[in-house]
N, C-alpha and C positions, 0 to 999 in steps of 0.2 A: 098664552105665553109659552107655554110648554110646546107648542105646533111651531111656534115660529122659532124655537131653538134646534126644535127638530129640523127643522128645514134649512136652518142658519147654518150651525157644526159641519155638517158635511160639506157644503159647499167654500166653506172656509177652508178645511184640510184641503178638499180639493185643490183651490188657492196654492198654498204652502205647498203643497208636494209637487206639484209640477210647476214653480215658479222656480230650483234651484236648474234644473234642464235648461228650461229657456235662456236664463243667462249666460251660456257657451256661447249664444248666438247675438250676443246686445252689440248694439253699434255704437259706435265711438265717433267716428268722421264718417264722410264722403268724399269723392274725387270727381269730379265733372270734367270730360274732356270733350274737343268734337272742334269739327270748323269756326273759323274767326275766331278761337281762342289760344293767345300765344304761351299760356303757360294753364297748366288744370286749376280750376277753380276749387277750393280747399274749404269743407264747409266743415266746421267743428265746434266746437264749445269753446268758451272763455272769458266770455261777458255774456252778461240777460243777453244783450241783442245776438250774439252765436248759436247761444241755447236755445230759445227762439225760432230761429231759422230753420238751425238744425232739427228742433223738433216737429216744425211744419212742414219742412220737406221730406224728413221719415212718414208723416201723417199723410202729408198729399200725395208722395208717391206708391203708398202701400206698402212702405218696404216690412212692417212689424207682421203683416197682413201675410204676405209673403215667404216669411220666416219662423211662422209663429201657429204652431196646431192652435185649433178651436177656436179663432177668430173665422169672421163672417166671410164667407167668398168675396171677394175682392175684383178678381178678374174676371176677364167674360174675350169676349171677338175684336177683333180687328175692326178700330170705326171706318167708317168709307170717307173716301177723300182722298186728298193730298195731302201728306204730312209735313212737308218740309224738311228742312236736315235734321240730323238724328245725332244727340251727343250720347258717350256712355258714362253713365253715372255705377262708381265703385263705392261699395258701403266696405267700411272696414270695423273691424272689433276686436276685444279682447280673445282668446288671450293673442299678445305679440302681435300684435296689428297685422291680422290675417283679412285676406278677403273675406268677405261673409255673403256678400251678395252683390251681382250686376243686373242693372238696372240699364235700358234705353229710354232716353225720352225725346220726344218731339218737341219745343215748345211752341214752334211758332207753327202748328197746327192751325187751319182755319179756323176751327172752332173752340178754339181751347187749346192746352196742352195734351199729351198722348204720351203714355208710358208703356213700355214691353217690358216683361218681366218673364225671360224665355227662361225652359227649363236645366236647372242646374243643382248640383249638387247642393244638399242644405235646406234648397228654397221647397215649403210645401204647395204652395199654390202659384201659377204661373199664368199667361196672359198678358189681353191688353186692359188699358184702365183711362178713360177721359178723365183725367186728370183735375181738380179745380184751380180755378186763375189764377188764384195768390201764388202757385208753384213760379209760376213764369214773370209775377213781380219778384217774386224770391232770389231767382235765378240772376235776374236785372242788376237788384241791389247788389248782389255777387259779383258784378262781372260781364254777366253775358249780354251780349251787343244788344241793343234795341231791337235792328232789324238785321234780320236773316242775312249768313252770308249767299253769295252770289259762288256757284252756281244755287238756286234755292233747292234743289233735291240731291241733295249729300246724302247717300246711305250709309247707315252701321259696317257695313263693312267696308268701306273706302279707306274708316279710321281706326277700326276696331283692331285692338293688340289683345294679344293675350294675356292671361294674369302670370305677371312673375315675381309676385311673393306669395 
């Protein structure tokens, strides 16, 4: 009993002390924009099914992963292939609904979806990430077209704007 308090206590403060930090960085919503989308796609809280969503696309895309010392490496290389067009997904948080993090993703990736996570201010780990499928139902339910718009290799930067808040 006494070994396993020993071992318990610390990793708890641990816990507790670096969990008020991290909260500068929590997400609130996201913004999806990119081809064949006439208006950004607004992913946020407000019913089970928002929160839901919202928390499966922070999970799939890595963004907590990205944001967050002492979580597992996440990202890694660039998959080979074709990716198809590229939208950019903006994470926004507390405080004042600032940027917190940009995200690119592929979804209609031959094999999956595909997320870039290029390096920026904030974010501690950066990369690519094969993404899993549920992102690209997720996306669906949202909004985004079934099939890829035409021309099908749209790059990030064709659309890409800068952050202006």
């Amino acid at each position: 009993m006494r070994r396993l308090l020993t071992l318990t206590v610390p990793v708890i403060l641990l816990t507790v002390l670096t969990a008020a930090p991290a909260q500068a960085k929590a997400i609130s919503h996201g913004e999806l924009t990119g081809p064949g989308l006439s208006a950004p796609i607004v992913v946020k809280p407000g019913s089970q099914a928002g929160d839901n969503r919202l928390n499966s696309l922070r999970t799939g895309t890595a963004a907590h992963a990205a944001l967050y010392r002492g979580l597992p490496q996440a990202f890694g290389a660039r998959p080979k292939g074709r990716l198809g067009p590229c939208y950019r997904l903006e994470w926004y948080g507390p405080p004042g609904d600032t940027l917190t993090l940009t995200q690119y993703i592929y979804p209609y990736a031959k094999r999956g979806p595909v997320v870039r996570t290029p390096r920026q201010s904030g974010a501690v780990q950066h990369g690519w990430l094969r993404a899993p499928s549920y992102v690209r139902s997720i996306l669906h339910t949202l909004g985004l077209p079934k099939k890829p718009p035409q021309p099908p290799d749209v790059t990030c930067r064709s659309h890409a704007r800068p952050p202006v808040r």
